[in-house]
C-alpha positions as CSV (number, residue, x, y, z in Angstrom):
1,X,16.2,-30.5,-17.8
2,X,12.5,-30.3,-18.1
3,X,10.6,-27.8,-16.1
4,X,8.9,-28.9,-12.8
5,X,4.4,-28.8,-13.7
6,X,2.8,-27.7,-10.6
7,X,-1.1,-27.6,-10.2
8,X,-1.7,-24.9,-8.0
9,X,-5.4,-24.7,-6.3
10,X,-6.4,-22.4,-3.6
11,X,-9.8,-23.0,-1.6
12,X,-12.7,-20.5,-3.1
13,X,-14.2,-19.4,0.3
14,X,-13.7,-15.6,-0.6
15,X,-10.9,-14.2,-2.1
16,X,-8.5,-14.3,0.8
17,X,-6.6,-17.6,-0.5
18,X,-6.5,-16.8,-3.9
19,X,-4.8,-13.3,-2.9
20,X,-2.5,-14.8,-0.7
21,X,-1.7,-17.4,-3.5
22,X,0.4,-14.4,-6.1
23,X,3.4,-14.3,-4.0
24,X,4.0,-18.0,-3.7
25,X,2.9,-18.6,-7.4
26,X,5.6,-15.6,-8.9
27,X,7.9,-17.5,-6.9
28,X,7.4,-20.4,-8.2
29,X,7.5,-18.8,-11.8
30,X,10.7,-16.9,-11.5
31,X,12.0,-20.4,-10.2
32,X,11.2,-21.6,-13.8
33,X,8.2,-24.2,-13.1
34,X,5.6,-24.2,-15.3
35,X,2.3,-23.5,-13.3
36,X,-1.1,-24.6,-14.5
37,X,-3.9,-22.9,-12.4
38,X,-7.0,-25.0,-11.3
39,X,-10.1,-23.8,-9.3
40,X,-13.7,-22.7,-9.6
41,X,-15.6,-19.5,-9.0
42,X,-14.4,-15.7,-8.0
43,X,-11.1,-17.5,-6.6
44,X,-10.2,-19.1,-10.5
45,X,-11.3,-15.8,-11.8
46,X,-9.2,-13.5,-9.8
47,X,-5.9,-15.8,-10.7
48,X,-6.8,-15.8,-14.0
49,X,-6.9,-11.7,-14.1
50,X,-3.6,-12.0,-12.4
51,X,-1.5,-14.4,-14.6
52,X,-3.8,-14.6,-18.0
53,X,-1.4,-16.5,-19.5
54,X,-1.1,-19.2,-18.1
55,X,-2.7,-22.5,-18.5
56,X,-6.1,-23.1,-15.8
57,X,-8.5,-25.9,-15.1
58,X,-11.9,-25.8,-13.5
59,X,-12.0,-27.8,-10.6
60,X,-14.9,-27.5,-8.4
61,X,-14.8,-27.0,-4.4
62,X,-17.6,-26.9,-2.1
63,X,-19.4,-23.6,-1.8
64,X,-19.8,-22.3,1.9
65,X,-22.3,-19.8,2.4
66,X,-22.9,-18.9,5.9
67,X,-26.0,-17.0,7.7
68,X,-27.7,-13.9,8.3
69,X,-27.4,-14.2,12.2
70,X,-24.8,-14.3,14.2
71,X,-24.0,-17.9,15.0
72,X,-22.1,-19.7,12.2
73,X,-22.7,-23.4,13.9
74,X,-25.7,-24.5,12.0
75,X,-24.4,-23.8,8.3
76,X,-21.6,-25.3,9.4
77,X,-22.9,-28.1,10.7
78,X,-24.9,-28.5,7.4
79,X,-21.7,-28.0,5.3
80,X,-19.8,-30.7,6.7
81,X,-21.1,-33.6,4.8
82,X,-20.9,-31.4,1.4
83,X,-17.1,-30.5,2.6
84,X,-16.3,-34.8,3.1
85,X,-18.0,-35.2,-0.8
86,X,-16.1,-32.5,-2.4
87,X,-13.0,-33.5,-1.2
88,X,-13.2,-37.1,-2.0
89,X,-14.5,-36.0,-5.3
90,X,-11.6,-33.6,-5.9
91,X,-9.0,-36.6,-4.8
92,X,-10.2,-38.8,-7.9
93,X,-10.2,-36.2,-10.2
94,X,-6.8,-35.3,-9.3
95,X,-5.5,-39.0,-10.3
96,X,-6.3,-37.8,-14.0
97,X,-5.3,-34.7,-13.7
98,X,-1.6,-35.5,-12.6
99,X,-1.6,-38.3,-15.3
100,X,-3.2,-36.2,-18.2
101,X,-1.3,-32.9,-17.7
102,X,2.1,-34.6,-16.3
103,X,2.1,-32.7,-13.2
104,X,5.1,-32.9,-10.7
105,X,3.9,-31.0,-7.7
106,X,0.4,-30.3,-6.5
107,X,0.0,-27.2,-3.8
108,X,-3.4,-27.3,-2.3
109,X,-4.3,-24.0,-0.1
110,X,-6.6,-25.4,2.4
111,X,-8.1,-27.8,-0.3
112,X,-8.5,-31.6,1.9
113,X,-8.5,-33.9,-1.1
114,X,-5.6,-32.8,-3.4
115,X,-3.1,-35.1,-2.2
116,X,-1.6,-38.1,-4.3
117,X,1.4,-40.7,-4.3
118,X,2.8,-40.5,-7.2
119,X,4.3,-36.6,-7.2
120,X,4.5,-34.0,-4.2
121,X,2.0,-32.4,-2.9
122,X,1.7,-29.6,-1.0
123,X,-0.7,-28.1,1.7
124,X,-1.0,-24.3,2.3
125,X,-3.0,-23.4,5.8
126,X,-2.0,-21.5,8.5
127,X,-4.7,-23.3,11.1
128,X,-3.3,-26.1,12.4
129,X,-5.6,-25.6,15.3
130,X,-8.8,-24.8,13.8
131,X,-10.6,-22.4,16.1
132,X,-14.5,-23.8,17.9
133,X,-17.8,-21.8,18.5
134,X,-17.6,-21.4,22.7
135,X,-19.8,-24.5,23.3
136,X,-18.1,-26.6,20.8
137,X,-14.4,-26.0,22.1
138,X,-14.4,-29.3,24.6
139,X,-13.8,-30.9,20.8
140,X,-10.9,-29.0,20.0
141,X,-8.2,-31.9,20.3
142,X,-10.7,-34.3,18.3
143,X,-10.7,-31.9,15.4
144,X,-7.0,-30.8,15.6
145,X,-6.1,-35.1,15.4
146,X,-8.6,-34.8,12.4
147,X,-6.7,-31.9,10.7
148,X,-3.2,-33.8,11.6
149,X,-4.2,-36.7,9.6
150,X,-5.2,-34.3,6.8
151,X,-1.9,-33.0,6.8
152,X,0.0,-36.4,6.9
153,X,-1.0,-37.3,3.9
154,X,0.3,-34.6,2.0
155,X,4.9,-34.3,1.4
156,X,5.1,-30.8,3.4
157,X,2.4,-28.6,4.9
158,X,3.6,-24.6,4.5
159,X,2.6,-22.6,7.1
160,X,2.2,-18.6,6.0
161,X,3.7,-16.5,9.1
162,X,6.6,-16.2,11.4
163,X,8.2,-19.1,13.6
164,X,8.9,-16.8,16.2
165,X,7.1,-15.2,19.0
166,X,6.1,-12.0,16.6
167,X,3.6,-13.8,14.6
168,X,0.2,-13.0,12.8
169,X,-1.8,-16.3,13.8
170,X,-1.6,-17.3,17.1
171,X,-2.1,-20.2,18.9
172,X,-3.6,-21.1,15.2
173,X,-0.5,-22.0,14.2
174,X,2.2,-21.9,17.9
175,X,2.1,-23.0,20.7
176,X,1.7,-26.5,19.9
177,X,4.0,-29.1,19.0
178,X,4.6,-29.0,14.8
179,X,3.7,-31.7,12.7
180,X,6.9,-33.3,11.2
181,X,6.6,-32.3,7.8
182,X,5.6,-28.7,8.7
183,X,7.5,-25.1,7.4
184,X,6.6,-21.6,8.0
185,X,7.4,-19.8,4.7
186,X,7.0,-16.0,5.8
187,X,4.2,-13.6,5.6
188,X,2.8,-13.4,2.0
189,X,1.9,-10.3,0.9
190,X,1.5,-8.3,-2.5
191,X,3.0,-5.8,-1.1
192,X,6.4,-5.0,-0.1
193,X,7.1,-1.9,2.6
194,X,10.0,-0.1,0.5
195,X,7.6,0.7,-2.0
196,X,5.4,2.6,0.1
197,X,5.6,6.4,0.5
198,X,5.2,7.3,4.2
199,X,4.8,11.2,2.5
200,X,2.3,10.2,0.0
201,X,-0.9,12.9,1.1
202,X,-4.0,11.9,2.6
203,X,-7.3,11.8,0.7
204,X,-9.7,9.7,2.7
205,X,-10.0,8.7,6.6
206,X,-11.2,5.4,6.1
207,X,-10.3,2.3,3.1
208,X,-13.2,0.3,3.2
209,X,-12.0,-3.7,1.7
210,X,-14.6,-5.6,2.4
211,X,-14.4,-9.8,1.5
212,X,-15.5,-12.9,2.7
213,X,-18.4,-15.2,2.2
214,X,-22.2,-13.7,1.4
215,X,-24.4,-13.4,2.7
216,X,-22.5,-11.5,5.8
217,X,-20.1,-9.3,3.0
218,X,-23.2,-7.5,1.7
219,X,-24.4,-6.9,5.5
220,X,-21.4,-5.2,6.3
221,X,-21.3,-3.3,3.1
222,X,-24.9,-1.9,3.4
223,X,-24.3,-1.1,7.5
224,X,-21.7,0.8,5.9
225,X,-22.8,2.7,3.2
226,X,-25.8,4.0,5.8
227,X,-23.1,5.5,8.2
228,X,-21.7,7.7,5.4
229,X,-25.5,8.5,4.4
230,X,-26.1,9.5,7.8
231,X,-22.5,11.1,7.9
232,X,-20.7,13.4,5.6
233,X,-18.0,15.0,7.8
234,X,-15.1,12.1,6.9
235,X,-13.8,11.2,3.3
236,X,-13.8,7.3,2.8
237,X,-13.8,4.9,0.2
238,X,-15.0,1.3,-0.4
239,X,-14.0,-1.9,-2.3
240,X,-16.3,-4.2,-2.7
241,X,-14.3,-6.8,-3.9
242,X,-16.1,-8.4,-5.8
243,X,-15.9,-9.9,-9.3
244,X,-17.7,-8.0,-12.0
245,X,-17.4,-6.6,-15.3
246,X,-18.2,-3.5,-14.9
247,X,-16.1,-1.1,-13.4
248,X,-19.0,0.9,-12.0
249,X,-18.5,4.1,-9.1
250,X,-21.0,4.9,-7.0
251,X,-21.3,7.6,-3.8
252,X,-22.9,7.5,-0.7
253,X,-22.5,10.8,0.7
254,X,-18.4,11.2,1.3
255,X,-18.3,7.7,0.5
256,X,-16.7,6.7,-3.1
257,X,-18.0,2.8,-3.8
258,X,-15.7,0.7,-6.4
259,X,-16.3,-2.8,-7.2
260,X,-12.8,-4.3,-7.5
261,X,-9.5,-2.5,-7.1
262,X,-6.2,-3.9,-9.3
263,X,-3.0,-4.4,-7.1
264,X,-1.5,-1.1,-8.2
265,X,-4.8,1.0,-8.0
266,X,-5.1,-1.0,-4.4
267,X,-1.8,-0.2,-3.3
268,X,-2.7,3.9,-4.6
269,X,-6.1,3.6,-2.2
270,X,-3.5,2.0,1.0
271,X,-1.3,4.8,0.5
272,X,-3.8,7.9,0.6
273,X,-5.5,6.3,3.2
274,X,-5.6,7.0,6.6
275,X,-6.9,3.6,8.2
276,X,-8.0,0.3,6.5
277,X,-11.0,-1.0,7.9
278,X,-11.9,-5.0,6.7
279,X,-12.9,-8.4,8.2
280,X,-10.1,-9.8,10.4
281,X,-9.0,-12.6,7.3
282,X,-5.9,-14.0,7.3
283,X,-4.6,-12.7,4.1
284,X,-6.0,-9.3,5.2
285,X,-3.8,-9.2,8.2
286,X,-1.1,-10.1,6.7
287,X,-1.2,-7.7,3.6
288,X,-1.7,-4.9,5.9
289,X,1.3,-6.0,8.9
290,X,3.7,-6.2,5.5
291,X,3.3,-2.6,5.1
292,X,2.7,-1.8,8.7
293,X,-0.6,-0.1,8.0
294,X,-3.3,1.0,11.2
295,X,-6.3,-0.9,10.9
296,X,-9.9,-1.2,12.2
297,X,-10.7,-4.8,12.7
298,X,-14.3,-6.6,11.8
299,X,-14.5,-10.0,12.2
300,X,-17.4,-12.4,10.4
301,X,-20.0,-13.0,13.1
302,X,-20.1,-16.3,13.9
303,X,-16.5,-17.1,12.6
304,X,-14.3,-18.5,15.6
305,X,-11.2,-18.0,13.1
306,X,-11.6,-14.2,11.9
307,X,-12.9,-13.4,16.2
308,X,-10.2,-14.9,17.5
309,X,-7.6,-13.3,15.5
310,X,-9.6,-10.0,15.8
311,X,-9.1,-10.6,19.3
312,X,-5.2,-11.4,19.1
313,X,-3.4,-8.8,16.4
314,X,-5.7,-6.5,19.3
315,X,-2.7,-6.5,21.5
316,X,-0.5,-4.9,18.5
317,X,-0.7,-1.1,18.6
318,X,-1.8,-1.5,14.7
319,X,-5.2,-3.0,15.2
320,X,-8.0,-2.7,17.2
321,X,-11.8,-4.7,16.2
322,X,-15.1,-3.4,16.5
323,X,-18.2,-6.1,16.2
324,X,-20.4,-5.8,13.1
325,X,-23.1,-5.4,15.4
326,X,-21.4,-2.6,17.4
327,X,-20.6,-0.4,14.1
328,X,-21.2,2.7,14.5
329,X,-19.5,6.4,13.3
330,X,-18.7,7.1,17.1
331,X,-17.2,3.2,17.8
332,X,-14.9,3.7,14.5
333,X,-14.0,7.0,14.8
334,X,-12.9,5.8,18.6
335,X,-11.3,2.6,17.0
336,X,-9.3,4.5,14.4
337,X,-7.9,7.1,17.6
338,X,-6.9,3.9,19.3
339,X,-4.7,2.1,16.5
340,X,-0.8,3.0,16.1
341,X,2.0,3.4,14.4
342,X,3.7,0.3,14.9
343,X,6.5,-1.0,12.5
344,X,6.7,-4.5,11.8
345,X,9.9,-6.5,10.5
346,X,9.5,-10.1,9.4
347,X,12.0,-12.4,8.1
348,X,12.7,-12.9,4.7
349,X,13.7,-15.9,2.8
350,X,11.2,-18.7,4.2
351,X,9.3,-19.4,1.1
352,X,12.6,-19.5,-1.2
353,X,13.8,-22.1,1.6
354,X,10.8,-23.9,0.9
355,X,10.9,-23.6,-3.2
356,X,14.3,-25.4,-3.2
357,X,12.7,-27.8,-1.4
358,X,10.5,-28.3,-4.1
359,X,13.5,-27.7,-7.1
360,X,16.2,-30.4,-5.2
């Protein structure tokens, strides 16, 4: 029997769905379908580093960039009709794409237009309730009934987290009545907890991953560099995450800078670390509740998504959040005091539950 051809295309808006995209996608592959990779920009990039042989097309998504300040409601505003274009324009092109490359199943993570009738198609997202700015929230069920009719026109919509009441997202994703063709498939992570060496020694306080959408990444990044400038009585180290050739290391007083970290060299960093601190992503959550690692949260300003979860994973021992414009060496040192041990068991066996969906 011929193999299954699945397009595969996660959303470039940082690298958060890309990451979160290499557990699914090995699945997939050591379920024998042929995977053909399709994207644009860091997101394409970062796959293609992860699986380089395999087959990848360039297909263009709308680039969000967000503001200096901290209110996000204008760029998005401003976004919005570029968002409607881009995902009408990624629908057509998909018609060729599934007739020119025979594809079977498409899996969209949080892309709006890759949906089509003549194969199965997948979306990825783990908002079915898509978080407002405060004065924008009276519109909540209008854009939630927007989303749903996203959603229905796609075969299954796989939701990354728990079904239960220990979950990573919230009223995100609970709390609300599922649409019917709806699945949670797990927490994805690169990392798996058995692997990790609880005796491993310490070398630095703090892990600095810093991601998301400019130009609020570099902000952080430069806030941080100038505690460590002004500081030199804690170890740290800082991943810029970023995509670049060059492989460069720089210092900031006790602070080692590195551009991009591999998964292994990553995993080294988590494990002679003594707290992660990073934005308050989804993928970023989840990675670091797989391995039940402490963690200082720091949402995007202006980002209802990354603030409210911030807020929420708060109430787990594991995290606490600081605001970007509240950093300082005091507030972290007091945020990293606050955060716990706390170990986390999820369920296994949701996203092979979902696969033979997709194989039968």
């Amino acid at each position: 029997m011929a193999k299954k051809r699945v397009l595969f295309a996660p959303l470039n808006w940082g690298l958060g769905h890309a990451v979160r995209s290499v557990p699914v996608l090995k699945e997939l592959a050591a379920s024998g379908f042929e995977i053909i990779l399709a994207g644009n920009g860091f997101s394409l990039d970062f796959l293609r580093r992860e699986f380089p042989c395999w087959q990848y097309l360039v297909l263009p998504s709308f680039e969000m960039r967000y503001s200096k300040g901290n209110s996000q409601v204008n760029s998005v505003l401003k976004a919005i009709p570029g968002i409607i274009s881009a995902s009408w324009k990624e629908h057509r092109q998909l018609r060729h794409l599934i007739k020119s490359h025979n594809i079977d199943v498409v899996i969209s993570d949080n892309r709006f237009g890759l949906f089509n009738q003549n194969c199965i198609s997948v979306y990825i997202t783990h908002q079915l309730t898509i978080p407002l700015p405060a004065g924008f929230r009276f519109l909540t069920p209008v854009v939630r009934k927007l989303h749903r009719m996203i959603i229905s026109n796609y075969t299954y919509c796989w939701i990354p987290d728990e079904p239960g009441t220990i979950n990573l997202s919230g009223n995100l994703s609970h709390n609300q009545v599922l649409p019917e063709n709806a699945r949670f498939i797990g927490i994805l992570s690169r990392f798996r907890k058995e692997t990790f060496s609880v005796e491993t020694e310490k070398r630095y306080d703090f892990l600095f991953i810093l991601s998301g959408v400019e130009p609020q990444r570099t902000m952080l990044e430069k806030r941080i560099i100038s505690l460590f400038q002004e500081n030199s009585s804690h170890k740290a180290v800082l991943v810029r995450g970023i995509p670049c050739e060059k492989e460069s290391v720089e210092r900031a007083g006790e602070l080692t800078i590195i551009n991009r970290a591999s998964e292994k060299e990553l995993k080294s960093l988590l494990e002679t670390s003594e707290v992660v601190v990073c934005r308050s992503g989804y993928t970023s959550v989840m990675e670091l509740a797989s391995i039940s690692k402490r963690a200082v949260l720091i949402p995007t300003p202006g980002q209802p998504e990354q603030e409210y979860l911030a807020e929420y994973l708060s109430a787990y021992p594991l995290f606490s959040c600081i605001k970007q414009d509240e950093l300082t060496f005091s507030q972290l040192l007091s945020a990293a005091e606050s955060v716990q041990d706390q170990s986390l068991s999820f369920s296994s066996g949701l996203l092979r539950s979902v696969k033979e969906e997709l194989l039968h």
